[in-house]
N, C-alpha and C positions, 0 to 999 in steps of 0.2 A: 260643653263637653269637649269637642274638638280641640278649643281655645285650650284649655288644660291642657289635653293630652299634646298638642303642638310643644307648649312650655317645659311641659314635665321633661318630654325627647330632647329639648333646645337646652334643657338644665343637666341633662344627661352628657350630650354632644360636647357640652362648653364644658363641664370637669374632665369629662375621660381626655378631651384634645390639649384642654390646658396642661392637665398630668404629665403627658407626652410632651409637650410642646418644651414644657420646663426640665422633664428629665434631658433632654437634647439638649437644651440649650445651656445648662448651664455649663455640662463639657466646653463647647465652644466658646459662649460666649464670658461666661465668668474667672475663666481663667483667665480672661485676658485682662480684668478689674474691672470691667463695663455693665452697669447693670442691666439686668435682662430687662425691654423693654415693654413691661407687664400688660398698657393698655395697648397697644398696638397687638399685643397675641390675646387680647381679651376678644378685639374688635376682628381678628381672624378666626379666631372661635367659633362667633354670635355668626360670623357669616358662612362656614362650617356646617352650624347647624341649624341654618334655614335651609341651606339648598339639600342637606340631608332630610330632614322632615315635610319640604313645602315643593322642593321641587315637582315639575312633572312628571315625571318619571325616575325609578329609584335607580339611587347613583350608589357605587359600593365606596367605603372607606378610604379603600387604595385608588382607585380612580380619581376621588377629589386630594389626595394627599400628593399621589403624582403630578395630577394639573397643577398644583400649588407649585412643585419644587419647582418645575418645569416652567412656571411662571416666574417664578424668581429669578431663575440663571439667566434666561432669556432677554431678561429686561436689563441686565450687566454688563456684557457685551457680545456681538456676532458670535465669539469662540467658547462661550461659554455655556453646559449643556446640561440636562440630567438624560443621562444614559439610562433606558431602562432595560430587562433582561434581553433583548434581540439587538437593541443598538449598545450594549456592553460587550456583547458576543461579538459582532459585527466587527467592532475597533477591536477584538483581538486576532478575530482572523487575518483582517487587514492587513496590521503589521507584519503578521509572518507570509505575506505577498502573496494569497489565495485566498477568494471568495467568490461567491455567487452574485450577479448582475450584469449591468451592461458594462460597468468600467469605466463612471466620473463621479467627479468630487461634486457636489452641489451644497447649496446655503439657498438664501431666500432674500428677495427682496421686492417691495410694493405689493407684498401678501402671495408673489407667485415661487417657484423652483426655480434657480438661477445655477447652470451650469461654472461651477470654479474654476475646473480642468478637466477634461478628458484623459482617460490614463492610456498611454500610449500601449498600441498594440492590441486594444478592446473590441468590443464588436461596436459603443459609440463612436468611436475614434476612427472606426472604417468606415459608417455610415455617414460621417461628414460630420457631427456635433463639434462647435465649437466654444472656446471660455466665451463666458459671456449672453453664451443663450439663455433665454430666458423661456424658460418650459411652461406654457399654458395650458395644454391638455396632455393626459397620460391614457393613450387610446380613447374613451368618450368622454371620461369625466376631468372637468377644470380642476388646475391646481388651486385658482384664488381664493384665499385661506387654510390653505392645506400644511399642517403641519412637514416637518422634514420628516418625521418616521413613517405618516402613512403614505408621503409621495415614493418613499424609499420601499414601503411593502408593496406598493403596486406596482412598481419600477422592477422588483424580482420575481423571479418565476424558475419555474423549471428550464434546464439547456433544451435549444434547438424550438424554444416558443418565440412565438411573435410579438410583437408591443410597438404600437404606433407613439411618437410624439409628436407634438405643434408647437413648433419654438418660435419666438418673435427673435429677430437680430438685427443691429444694429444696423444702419446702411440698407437694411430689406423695406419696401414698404408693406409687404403681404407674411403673412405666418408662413412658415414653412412646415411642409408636412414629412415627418424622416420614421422611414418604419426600419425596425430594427430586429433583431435577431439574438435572442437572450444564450449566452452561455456560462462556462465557469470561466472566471475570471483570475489566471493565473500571471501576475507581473513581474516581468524578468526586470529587476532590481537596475542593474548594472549590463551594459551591453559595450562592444570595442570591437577595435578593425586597425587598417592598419592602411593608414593613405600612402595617396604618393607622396616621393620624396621623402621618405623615411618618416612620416610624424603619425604618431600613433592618438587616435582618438579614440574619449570612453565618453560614454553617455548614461546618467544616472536619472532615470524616470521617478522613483521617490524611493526615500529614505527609511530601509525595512529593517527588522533587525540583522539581518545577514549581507548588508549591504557593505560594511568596511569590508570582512575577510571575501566576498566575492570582489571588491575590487581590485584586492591583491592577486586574487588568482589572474583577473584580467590583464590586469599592470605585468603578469609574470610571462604568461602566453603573448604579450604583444613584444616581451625581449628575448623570448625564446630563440631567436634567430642575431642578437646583438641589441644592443639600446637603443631605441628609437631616438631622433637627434632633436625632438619637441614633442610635446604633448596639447594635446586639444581638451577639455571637460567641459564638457555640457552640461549643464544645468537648465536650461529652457523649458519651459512648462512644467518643471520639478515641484510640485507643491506644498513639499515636504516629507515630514514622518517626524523619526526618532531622535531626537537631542545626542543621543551615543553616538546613533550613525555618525550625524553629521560630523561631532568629535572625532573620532574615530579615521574618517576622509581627508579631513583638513589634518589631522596628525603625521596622513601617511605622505605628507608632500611638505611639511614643516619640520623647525631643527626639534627636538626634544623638550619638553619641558617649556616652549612658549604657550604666554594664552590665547589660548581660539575665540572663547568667548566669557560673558561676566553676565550674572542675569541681577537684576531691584528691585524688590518690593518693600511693602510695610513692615512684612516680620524678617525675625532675624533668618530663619530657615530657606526663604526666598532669595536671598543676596547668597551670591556664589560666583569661584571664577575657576571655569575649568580650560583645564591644559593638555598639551599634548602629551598625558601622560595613561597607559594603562589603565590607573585609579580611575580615570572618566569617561573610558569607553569600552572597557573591557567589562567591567563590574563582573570581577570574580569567574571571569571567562578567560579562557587562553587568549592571550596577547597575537591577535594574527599578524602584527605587524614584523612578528621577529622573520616572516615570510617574504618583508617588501623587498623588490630589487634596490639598491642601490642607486641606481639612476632615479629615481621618483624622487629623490631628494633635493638634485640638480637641474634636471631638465627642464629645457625653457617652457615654460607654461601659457596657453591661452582656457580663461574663466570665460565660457558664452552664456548671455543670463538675456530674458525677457522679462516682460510684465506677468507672463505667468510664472517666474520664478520666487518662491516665498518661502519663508520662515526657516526648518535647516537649510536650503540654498541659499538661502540668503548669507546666514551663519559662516558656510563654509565659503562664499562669494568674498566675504568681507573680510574673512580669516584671510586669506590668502592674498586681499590687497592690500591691507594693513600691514602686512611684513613684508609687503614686495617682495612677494613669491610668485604672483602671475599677475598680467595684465586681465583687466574684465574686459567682455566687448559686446556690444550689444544694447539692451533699451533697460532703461531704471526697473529694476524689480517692483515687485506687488507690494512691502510695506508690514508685512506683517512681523512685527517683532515683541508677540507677545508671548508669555510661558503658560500651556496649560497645563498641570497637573490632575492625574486622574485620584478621585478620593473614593474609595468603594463605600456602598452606603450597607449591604449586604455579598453574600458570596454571587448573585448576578444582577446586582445593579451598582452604580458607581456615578458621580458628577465628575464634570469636565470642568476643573475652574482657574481663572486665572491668574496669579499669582505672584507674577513679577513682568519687568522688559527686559528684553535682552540689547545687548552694549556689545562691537565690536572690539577687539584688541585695544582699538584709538581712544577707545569711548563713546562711537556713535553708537544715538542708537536711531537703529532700524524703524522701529514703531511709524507707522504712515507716512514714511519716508523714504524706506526702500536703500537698495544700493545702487549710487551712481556709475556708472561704468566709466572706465578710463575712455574710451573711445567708445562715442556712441553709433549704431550702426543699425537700420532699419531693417526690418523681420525679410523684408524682399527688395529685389532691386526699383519696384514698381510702388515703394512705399510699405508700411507697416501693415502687417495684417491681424496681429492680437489687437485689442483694443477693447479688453474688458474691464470692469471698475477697479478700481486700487483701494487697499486697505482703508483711505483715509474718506470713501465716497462710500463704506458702509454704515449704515445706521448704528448709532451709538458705541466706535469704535474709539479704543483709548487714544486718548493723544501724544503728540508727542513732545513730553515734558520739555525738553532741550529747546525746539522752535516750532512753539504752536503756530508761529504763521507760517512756517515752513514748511507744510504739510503739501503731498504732489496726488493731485485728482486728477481723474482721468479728464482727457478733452474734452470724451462726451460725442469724438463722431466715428461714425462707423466705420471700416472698412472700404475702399471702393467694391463692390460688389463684382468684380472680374476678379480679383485677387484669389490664387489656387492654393491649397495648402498642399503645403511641400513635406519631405521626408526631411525629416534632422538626419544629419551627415551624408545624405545623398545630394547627386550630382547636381542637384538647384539647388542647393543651400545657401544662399548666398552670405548671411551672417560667418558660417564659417568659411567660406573662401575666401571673407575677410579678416578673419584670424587668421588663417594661412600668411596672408600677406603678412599682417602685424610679427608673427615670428619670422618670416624673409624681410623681415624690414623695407618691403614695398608699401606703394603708398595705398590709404584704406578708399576703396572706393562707395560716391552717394548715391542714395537711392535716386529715381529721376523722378523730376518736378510734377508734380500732377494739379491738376485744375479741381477743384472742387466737386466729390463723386454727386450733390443732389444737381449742381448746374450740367454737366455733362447727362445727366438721366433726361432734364430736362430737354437739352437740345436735343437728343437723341428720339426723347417720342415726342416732341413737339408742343408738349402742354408747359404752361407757363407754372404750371407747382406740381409737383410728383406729389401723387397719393399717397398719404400714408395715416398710421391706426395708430391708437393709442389703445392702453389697457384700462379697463373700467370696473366698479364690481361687478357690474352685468358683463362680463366678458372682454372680449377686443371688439371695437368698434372703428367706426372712419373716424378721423378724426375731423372737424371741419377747418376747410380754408383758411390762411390766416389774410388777415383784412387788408385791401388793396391800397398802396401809400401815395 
């Protein structure tokens, strides 16, 4: 009787999902002249509806419809997503530069929470979080296997509440424990000042939608007194955002009508090349650039970019050395030069999928390779202090067509663990006091030589290996010795 009643649900399950499966797909997939691939959606069906009928405990329609999509995109690549109604909401508040959290980007890698970027000016970003950490507990419970949404609902809470993390970092041998301070998280887009010596510097933390006309305002208040005689833009630890922005940025410091950037895919609707024109950052919005000073067209320019520089930084990093508009300076960017387009599935859910690479004015492309800086210049005087993975060291991340073995992965070593994180455009800066020079046409000064931060740990306590952990499923553990030669 059971045996029946099992079959009859699993005869039930496998027409109504087929029904479905084919009314979707043939939108998609038959336009395009490809036949729908009948046993393979027979064979997601049949599996559909056992764990509908057999499971241990009962699972609703939508719950295994979404595990599916969500398994799909996932296994595409890194940037590839199904948004559902709180992470569709989430990327729209975003963009308009206000939301609730601690204030970092994070992805996932080896099953745990992997900080991308800290957003400048957060309560993470005060508490010490750096790119690169790797988040194993969220107050008591392990991230290992934790999805990105439920790390991201436990990670939010109400302002002025507390939330411990335990991050592993590279160059650490022990977890670090950083409790933090939840608020609303408001990101001023665009910030500027005005050094010595007349050169005026702006700093653009990520790419939101009001990000071109706020930089005009700033570009306008820093000549309110005569034209700055250089210009500094930052980009370091910029992790992105909006495709307009970025257009929009690089417009406002290029002649008219060059290309910024060109994106490639499969279909025709992916291939595109836009220019410093309106039509491709405006979209049907006032032109703020009829606002620019004059001088932003001329002015000697320095691009400072990092390893945490990606995707519109990158864009606009590349725009502007492509046309020899400004020198870059600083460390090869993050690599990420993929397009994701958002696809609504309903009015609060949507996928994140990728669709094309984006191409510099030259033709390069970016894709796990990043932009070269014209003059390379280490994060501090004491050596490099970011040192988180690069596009091309994430799990199944596109390649890049032009030279796959060209591809640039990170070294893989930490940090010295003395190394202090500084303020962008404050009095340690050293990257920028080296663009300084670069626009005085003085000479660019090197980081100083450093010994090997595991051998100095070692002379320093006396033990002939520094301890250290490795992550396991069973948590973080010691790792043991390695064997004596």
């Amino acid at each position: 009787m059971s045996t029946r009643k099992y079959r009859s649900f699993g005869l039930v399950g496998l027409g109504v999902v087929t029904g479905v499966m084919i009314s979707l797909g043939i939108t998609a997939v038959a336009q395009r002249g490809t036949p729908l691939p009948l046993e393979e959606l027979r064979q997601f069906t049949s599996v559909f509806a056992a764990i509908k009928n057999n499971y241990v405990e009962p699972v609703s329609d939508k719950a295994l419809i979404d595990g599916a999509i969500t398994g799909m995109l996932s296994d595409l690549d890194p940037h590839s997503a199904y948004l559902d109604a709180e992470a569709f909401r989430d990327m729209q508040t975003a963009t308009q530069g206000e939301f609730g959290g601690l204030g970092i980007e994070v992805g996932t890698e080896d099953g745990f929470v992997k900080v991308i970027s800290p957003i400048e000016d957060t309560p993470a970003a005060r508490a010490g979080i750096l790119a690169g950490d790797l988040i194993v507990r969220i107050d008591n419970t392990s991230t290992k296997g934790m999805s990105l949404t439920d790390a991201v609902k436990l990670m939010r809470g109400a302002p002025k509440t507390p939330i411990v993390l335990t991050v592993m970092r590279e160059g650490q041998a022990q977890p670090l424990t950083i409790k933090i301070m939840r608020d609303v998280i408001k990101v001023r887009s665009v910030r500027s000042k005005m050094l010595d010596d007349n050169i005026g510097y702006v700093r653009i933390a990520q790419f939101q939608e009001k990000t071109g006309s706020d930089l005009i305002r700033h570009l306008n208040d820093l000549g309110a007194k005569g034209a700055p005689r250089a210009l500094v833009l930052d980009l370091r630890n910029d992790p992105g955002g909006l495709l307009t922005s970025a257009i929009g940025v690089s417009s406002a410091f290029l002649p008219p009508d060059v290309l910024v950037v060109s994106t490639d895919g499969r279909v025709p609707d992916s291939r595109h090349k836009y220019m410093a024109n309106p039509i491709d950052f405006a979209r049907n919005e006032r032109n703020y650039l009829t606002d620019l000073p004059a001088w932003a067209k001329t002015v000697p320019m320095v691009v400072l970019v990092n390893v945490g520089s990606a995707s519109a930084s990158e864009i606009v990093a590349g725009a502007l050395q492509d046309h020899g508009r400004a020198k870059v300076v600083g460390n090869r960017t993050f690599g990420k030069g993929s397009v994701q387009v958002i696809l609504p599935l309903s009015a609060d859910t949507a996928i994140k999928l990728t669709t094309s690479r984006y191409y510099t004015p030259k033709g390069r492309s970016i894709q796990a390779t990043g932009i070269e800086p014209d003059i390379v210049v280490a994060d501090t005087a004491e050596g490099d202090l970011f040192r988180l993975p690069r596009e091309a060291d994430l799990q199944r991340h596109l390649s890049n067509q032009q030279n796959p073995e060209g591809e640039i992965r990170s070294t893989g070593d930490g940090p010295p663990s003395d190394l202090k994180m500084f303020e962008f455009g404050g009095a340690d800066d050293f990257q920028l006091k080296q663009a300084i020079n670069v626009l005085d046409g003085k000479p660019v000064e090197k980081a100083k030589e450093r010994p090997k931060q595991a051998a100095a740990d070692q002379k320093a306590s006396g033990k002939t290996e520094t301890e250290r952990l490795k992550i396991t499923p069973g948590g973080v553990q010691p790792e043991p010795p390695s064997p004596s030669k």
